[in-house]
C-alpha distance (Angstrom), angle and dihedral (degrees) to the residues before:
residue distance angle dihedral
X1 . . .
X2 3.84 . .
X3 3.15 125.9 .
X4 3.82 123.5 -106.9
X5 3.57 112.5 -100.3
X6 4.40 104.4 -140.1
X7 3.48 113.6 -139.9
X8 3.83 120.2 -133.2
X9 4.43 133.6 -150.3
X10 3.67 113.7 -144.4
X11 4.04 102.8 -124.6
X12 4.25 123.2 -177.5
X13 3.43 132.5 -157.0
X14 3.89 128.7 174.1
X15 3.80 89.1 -82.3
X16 3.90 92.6 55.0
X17 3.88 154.5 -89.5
X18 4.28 115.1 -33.3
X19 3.54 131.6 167.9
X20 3.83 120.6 -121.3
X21 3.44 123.8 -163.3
X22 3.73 107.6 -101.6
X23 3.61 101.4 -132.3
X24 4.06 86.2 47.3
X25 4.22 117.8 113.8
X26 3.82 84.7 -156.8
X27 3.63 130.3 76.4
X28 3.66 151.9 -143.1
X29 4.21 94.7 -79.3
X30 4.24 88.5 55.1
X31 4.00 89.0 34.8
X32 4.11 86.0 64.0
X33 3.29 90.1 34.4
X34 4.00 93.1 61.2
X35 3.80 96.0 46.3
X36 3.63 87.6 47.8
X37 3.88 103.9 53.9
X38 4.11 110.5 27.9
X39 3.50 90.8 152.7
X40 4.15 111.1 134.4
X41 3.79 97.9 18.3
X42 3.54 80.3 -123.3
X43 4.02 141.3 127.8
X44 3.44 126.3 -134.0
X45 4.24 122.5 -80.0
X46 3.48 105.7 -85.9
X47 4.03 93.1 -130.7
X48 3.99 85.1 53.9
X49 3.57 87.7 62.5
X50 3.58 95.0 41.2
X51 4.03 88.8 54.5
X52 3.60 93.0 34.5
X53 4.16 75.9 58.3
X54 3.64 95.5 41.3
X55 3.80 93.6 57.9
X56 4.12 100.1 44.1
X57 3.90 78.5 55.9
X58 4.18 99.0 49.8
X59 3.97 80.3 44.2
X60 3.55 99.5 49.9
X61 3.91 91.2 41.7
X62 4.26 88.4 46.2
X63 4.02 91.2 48.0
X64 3.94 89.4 47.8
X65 4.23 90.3 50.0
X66 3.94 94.0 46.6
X67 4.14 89.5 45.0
X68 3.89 98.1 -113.7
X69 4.01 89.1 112.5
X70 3.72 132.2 66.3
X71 3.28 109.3 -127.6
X72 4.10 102.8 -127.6
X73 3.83 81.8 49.5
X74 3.76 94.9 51.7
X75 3.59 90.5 40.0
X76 3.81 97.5 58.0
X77 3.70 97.8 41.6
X78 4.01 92.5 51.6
X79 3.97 76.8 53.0
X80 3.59 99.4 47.2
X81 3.97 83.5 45.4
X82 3.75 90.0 54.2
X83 3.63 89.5 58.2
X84 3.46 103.8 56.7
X85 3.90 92.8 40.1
X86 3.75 85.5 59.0
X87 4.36 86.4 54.3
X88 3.74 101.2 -94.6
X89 3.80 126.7 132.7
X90 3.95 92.0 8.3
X91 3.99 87.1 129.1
X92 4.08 81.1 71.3
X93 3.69 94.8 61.3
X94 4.11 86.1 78.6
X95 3.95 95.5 156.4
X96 3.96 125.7 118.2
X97 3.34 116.1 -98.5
X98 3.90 84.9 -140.0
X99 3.69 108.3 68.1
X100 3.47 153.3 157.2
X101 4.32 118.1 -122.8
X102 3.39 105.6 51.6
X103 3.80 96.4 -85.6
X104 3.21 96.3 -40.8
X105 3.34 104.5 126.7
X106 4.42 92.2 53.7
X107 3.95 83.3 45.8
X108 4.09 89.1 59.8
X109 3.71 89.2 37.9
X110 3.96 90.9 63.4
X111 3.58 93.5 38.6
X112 3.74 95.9 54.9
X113 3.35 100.3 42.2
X114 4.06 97.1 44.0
X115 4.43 82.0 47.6
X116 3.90 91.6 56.7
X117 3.75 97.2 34.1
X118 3.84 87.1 52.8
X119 3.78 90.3 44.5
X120 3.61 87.3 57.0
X121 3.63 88.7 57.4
X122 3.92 101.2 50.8
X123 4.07 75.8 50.2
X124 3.80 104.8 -107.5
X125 3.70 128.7 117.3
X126 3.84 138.5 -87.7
X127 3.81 112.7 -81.6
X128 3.87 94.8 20.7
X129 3.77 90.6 127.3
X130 3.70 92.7 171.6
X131 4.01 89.8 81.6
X132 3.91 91.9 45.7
X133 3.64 127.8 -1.8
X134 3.96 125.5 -160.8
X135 3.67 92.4 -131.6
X136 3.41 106.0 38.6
X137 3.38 107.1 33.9
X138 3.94 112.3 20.5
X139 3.86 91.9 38.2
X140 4.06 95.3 35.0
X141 3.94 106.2 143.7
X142 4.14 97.3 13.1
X143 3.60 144.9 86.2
X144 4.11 121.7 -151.3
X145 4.05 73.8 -122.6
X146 3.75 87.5 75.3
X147 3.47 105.0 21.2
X148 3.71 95.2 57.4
X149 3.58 98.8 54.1
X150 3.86 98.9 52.1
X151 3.99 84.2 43.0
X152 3.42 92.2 55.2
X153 3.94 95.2 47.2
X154 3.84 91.7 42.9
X155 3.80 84.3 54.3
X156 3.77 91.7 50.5
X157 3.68 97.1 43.8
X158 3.89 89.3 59.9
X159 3.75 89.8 54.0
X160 3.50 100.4 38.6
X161 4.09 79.6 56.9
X162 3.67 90.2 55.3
X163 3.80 91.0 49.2
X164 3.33 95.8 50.1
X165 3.90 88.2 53.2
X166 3.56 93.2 58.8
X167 3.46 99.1 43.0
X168 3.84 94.4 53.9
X169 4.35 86.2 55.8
X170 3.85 77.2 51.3
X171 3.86 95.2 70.0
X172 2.51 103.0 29.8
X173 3.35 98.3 58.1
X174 3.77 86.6 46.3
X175 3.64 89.9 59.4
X176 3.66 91.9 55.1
X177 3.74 89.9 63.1
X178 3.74 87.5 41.9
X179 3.26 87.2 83.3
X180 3.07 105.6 24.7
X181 3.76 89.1 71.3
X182 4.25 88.0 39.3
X183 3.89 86.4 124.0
X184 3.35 103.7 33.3
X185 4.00 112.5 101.7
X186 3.82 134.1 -171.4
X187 3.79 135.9 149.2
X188 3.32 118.7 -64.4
X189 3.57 116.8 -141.9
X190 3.97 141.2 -138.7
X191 4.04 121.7 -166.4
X192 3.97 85.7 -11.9
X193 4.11 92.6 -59.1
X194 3.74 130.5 116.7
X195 4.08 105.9 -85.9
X196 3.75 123.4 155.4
X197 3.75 131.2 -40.3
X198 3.73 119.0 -88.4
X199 3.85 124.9 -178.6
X200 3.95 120.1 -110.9
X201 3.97 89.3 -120.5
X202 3.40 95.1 46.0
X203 4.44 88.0 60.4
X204 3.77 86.8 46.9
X205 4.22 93.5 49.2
X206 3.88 79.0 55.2
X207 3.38 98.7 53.4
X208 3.96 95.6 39.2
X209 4.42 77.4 54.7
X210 3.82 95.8 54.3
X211 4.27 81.9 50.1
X212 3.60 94.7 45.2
X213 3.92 86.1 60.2
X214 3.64 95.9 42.2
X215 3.80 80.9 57.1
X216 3.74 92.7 53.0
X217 3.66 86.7 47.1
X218 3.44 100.7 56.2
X219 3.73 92.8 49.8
X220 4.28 78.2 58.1
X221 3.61 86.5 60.7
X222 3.49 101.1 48.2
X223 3.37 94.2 56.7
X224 3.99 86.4 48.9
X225 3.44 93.5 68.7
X226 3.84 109.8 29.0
X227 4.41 80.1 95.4
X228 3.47 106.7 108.3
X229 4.25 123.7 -166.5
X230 3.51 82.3 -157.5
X231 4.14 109.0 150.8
X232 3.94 82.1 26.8
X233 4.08 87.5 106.8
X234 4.03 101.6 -177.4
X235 3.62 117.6 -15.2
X236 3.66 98.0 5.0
X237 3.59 103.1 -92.1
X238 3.85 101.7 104.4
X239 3.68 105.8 -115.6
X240 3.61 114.0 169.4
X241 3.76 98.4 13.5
X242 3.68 115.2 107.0
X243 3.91 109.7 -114.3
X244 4.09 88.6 -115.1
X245 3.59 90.6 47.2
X246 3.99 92.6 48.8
X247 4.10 85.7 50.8
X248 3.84 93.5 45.5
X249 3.64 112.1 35.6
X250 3.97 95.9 81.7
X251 3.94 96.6 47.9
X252 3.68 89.4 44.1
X253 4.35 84.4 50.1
X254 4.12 88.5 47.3
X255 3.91 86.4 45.2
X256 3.71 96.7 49.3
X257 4.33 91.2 39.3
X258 3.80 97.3 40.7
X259 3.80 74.2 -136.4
X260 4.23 106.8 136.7
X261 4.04 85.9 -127.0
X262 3.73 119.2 173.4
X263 4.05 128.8 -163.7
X264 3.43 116.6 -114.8
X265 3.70 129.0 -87.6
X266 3.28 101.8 -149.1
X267 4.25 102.3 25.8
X268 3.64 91.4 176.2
X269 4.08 89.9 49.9
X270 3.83 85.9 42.6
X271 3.42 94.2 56.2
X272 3.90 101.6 43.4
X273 4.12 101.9 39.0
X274 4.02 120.2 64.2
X275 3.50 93.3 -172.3
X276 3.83 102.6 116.4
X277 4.07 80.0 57.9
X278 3.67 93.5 56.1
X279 4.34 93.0 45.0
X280 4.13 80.6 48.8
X281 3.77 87.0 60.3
X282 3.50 100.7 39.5
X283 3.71 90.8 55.4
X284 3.78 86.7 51.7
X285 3.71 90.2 47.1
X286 4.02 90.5 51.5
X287 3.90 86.7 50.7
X288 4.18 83.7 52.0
X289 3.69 90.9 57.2
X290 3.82 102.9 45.2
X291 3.77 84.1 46.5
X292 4.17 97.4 48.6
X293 4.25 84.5 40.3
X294 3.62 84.0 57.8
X295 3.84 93.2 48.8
X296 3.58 92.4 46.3
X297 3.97 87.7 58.4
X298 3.96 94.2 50.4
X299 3.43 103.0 45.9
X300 3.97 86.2 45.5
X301 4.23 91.2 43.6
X302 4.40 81.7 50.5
X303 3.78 102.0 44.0
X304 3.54 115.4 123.3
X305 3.10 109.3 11.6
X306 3.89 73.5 -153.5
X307 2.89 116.8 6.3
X308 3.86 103.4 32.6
X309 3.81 131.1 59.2
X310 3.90 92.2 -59.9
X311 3.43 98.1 -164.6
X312 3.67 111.3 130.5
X313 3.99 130.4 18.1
X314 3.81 118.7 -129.1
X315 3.69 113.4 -154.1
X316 3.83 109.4 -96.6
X317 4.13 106.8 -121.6
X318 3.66 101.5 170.2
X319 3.93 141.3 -2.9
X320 3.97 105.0 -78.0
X321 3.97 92.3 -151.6
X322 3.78 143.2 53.2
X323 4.03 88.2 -168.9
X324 3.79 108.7 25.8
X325 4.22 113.4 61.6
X326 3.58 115.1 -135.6
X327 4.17 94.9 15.3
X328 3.87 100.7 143.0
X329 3.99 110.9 -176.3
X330 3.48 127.3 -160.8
X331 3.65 98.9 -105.2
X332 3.99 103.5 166.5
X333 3.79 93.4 62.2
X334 3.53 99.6 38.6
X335 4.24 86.3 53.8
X336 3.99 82.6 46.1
X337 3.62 85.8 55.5
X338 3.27 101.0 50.1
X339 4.00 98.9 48.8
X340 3.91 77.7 52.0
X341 3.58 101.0 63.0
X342 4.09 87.4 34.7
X343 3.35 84.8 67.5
X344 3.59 107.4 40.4
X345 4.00 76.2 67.3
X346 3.55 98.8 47.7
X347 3.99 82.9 51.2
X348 4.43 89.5 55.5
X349 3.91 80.9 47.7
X350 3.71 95.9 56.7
X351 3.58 92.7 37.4
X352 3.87 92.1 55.4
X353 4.10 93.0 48.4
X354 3.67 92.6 44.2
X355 4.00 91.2 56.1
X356 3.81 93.9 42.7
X357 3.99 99.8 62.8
X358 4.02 110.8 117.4
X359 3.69 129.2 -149.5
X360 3.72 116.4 -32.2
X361 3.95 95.3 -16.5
X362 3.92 135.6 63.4
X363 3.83 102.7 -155.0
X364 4.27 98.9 -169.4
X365 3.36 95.3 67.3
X366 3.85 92.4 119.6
X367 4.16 89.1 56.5
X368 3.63 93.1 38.9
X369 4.46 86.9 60.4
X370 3.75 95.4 34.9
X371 3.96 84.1 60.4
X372 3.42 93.7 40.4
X373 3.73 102.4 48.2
X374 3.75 87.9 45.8
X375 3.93 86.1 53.5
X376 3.88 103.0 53.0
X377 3.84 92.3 31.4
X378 3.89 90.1 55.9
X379 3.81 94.5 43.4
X380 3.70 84.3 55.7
X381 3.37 93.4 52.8
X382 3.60 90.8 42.1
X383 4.09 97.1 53.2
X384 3.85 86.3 42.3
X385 3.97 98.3 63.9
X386 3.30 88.3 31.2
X387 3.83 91.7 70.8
X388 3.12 96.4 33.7
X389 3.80 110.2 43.8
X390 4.05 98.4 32.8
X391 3.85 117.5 4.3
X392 3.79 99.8 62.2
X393 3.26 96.2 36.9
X394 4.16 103.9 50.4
X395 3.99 114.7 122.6
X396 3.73 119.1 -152.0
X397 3.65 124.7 -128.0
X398 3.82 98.6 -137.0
X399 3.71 107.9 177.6
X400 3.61 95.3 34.8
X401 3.47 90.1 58.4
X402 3.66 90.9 52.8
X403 3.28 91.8 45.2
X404 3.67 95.4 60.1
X405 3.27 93.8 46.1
X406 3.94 102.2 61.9
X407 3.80 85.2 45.0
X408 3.85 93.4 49.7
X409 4.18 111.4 89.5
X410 4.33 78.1 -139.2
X411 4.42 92.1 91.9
X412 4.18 81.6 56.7
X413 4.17 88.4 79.1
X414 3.93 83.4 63.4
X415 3.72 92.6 54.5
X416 3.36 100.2 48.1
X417 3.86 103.6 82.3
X418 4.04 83.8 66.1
X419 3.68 102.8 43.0
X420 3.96 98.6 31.6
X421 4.13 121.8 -120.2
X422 3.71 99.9 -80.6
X423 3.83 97.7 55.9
X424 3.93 91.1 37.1
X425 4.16 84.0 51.0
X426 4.27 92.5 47.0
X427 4.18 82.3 46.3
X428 4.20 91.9 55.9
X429 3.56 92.2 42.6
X430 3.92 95.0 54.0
X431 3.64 94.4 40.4
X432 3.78 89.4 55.6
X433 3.94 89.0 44.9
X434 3.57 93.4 50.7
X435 3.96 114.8 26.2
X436 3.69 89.2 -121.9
X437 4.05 118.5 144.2
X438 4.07 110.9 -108.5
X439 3.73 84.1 -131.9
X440 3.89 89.8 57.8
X441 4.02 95.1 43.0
X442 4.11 87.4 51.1
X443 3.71 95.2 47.1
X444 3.80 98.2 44.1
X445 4.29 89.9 44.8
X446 4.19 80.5 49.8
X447 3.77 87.4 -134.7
X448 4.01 89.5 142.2
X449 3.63 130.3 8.8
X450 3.43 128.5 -115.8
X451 3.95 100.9 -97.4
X452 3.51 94.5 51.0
X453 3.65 92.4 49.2
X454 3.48 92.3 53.2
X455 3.63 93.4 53.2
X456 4.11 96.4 43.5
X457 3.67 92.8 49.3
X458 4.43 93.8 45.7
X459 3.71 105.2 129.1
X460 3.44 88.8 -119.8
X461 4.39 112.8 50.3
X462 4.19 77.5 45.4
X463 3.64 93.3 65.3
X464 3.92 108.7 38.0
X465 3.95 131.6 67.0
X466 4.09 110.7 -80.7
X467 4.01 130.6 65.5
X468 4.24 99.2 -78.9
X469 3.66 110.7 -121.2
X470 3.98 92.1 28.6
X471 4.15 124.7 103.1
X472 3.47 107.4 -118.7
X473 3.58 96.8 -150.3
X474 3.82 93.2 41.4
X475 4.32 98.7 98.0
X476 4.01 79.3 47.1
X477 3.52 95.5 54.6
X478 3.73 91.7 45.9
């Protein structure tokens, strides 16, 4: 069987002739662009696209309303916009998302192939610019140096919505084992020794806290980037967008999104400084830590299970050796950790291409989103098998926790308000000689009676504010 010859259109720009395949949406500008910048291997995020999408259409619609579009023109590139918002032709947008120009080179790859998917429409053929043109049509009133940017932050709002999701299943189902584990209590632990006793639930309320703010956080970044230099065209100023245009485009965008967007204050500042992308990832980055902290603290609580603190059970997901039978490893946190510490990179990356924009332009905006994406995507990720692969299914180990407890020297910091610091001190040190309980030592020595004990040592007057076993309102009283 022969293979099928492809067919090619000759395209120019003002670098030369090319051929472009003929069946291709794309054109020469995103065909040099390709062959310049394979870099990932990879295509562009599909929600850059989308908002990429999303804008052509608000600036098509915008251009029509102020009288700077035809119509039939306007009418087919909404359509053609419509179409790719909805998933179609994203295999044509074939550029790297690492590349050099600004964003160039994905601002040309939207504007050719919404041009010869509109000329399709008013029935011509592919590369018969005449009918609609990238540049002067699709891109009429706009630079890639403003459409990028809002792109880029449309992209990331949608994520950072998705994030947000996932992290709100996250405490909440950290609260459900919060108190679940209420009566559960073990030794809590400072710098990896023996402190005082803490209750299970009360860890978990702590780490459904740290969420909570992560939450709160991300709502902070939303707002960071929902500031578009839209209108701005290339430094900011607004040359080449009609004045109407430059005071519509945005509320058309927030219209068309259902997004509460907002132009720019400052368009020239918005189009020079990064920084609100750099604050997005730090929040991100925060999130990363709280989440691998939280890791560290489960696969530490599971270790053993004999050998090791014991504590807690992680659900077993898959066998955890190819030599030892029965090895199960906590997988979930360690992937946790990992997307962590991918991100704390991503977050030096952003930081670096923030800093390094000159004069009225940042260049490395195209590194700065690939990072970023990555980051929020993979914390989603992250949170989401986290929840579902670990958190709701952890068992406690009740009595073992108890058990280590009365054999820890820890409980003795609750006894000492009754038998003073030196003979609480004397009472560690023997216990640790001798294996005894502290409980034992303190009944046999008849420091305290038995009663009292009991009411010291309860799970819960050893892990809240007061002295346990003492009235609170007693010295009032008297």
């Amino acid at each position: 069987m022969e293979e099928e010859i492809r067919k090619y259109r000759m395209e120019h720009d003002s670098i030369g002739e090319k051929e472009v395949p003929e069946d291709a949406y794309y054109g020469i500008q995103t065909l040099r662009a390709y062959e310049n910048f394979y870099i990932t291997g990879l295509k562009m995020h599909p929600e850059l696209i989308n908002s990429v999408a999303q804008i052509k259409k608000a600036a098509a619609i915008t251009n029509f309303e102020v009288g700077e579009l035809d119509k039939k023109i306007a009418t087919a590139i909404v359509r053609a916009c419509d179409e790719i918002i909805s998933g179609k032709l994203h295999d044509q947008f074939i550029v790297d998302p690492i590349q050099g120009g600004a964003g160039t080179s994905l601002n040309m790859n939207a504007n050719e192939v919404i041009a010869n998917r509109a000329i399709e429409i008013l029935g011509g053929k592919k590369g018969d610019y005449k009918l609609v043109n990238p540049n002067d049509h699709v891109n009429f009133g706009q630079s890639t140096n403003d459409v990028f940017p809002s792109c880029g932050k449309m992209a990331a709002l949608k994520l950072l919505d998705h994030a947000q999701n996932e992290l709100k299943r996250l405490e909440k189902a950290l609260m459900d084992k919060a108190e679940e584990f209420d009566s559960v209590l073990k030794m809590g632990r400072t710098q990896l020794q023996d402190a005082v006793p803490i209750r299970l639930g009360q860890e978990f309320h702590a780490y459904a806290s740290a969420i909570k703010r992560d939450i709160r956080r991300f709502e902070n970044a939303k707002d960071e980037i929902k500031s578009l230099n839209l209108g701005g065209t290339a430094i900011g100023t607004g040359l080449n967008a009609d004045v109407q245009y430059f005071k519509r485009v945005v509320k058309n965008m927030s219209t068309l999104t259902g997004q509460d967007l907002i132009q720019s204050y400052d368009m020239i500042d918005a189009t020079q400084n990064l920084d609100n992308y750099a604050s997005v990832s730090g929040i991100v980055k925060n999130c990363a830590i709280n989440l691998s902290k939280m890791s560290n603290d489960l696969r530490l609580m599971s270790s053993g299970p004999r050998t090791g603190f014991g504590e807690i059970n992680l659900p077993a997901k898959q066998n955890g050796s190819s030599i030892m039978p029965g090895k199960v490893n906590p997988v979930i946190p360690e992937v946790v950790n990992q997307v962590a510490f991918n991100i704390i990179g991503n977050d030096v990356t952003i930081a670096m291409a923030a800093e390094a924009g000159q004069l009225e332009l940042n260049a490395f905006e195209p590194i700065i989103f690939y990072n970023l994406f990555q980051s929020i995507e993979t914390l989603t990720f992250a949170v989401s098998t986290l929840i579902d692969n670990c958190i709701v299914g952890i068992t406690a180990n009740k009595e073992h926790c108890r058990k280590m407890v009365e054999n820890s020297i820890g409980i003795i910091t609750a006894i000492c308000p009754y038998v003073g610091y030196e003979a609480a001190s004397n009472i560690a040190k023997e216990a640790l000689r001798t294996g005894r309980s502290v409980r034992d030592l303190i009944l046999e020595k008849k420091l305290m009676d038995m009663e009292l004990l009991k009411t010291v040592l309860n799970p819960y007057t050893m892990t809240e504010p007061g002295i346990p076993g003492r009235d609170p309102m007693a010295k009032l009283r008297d």
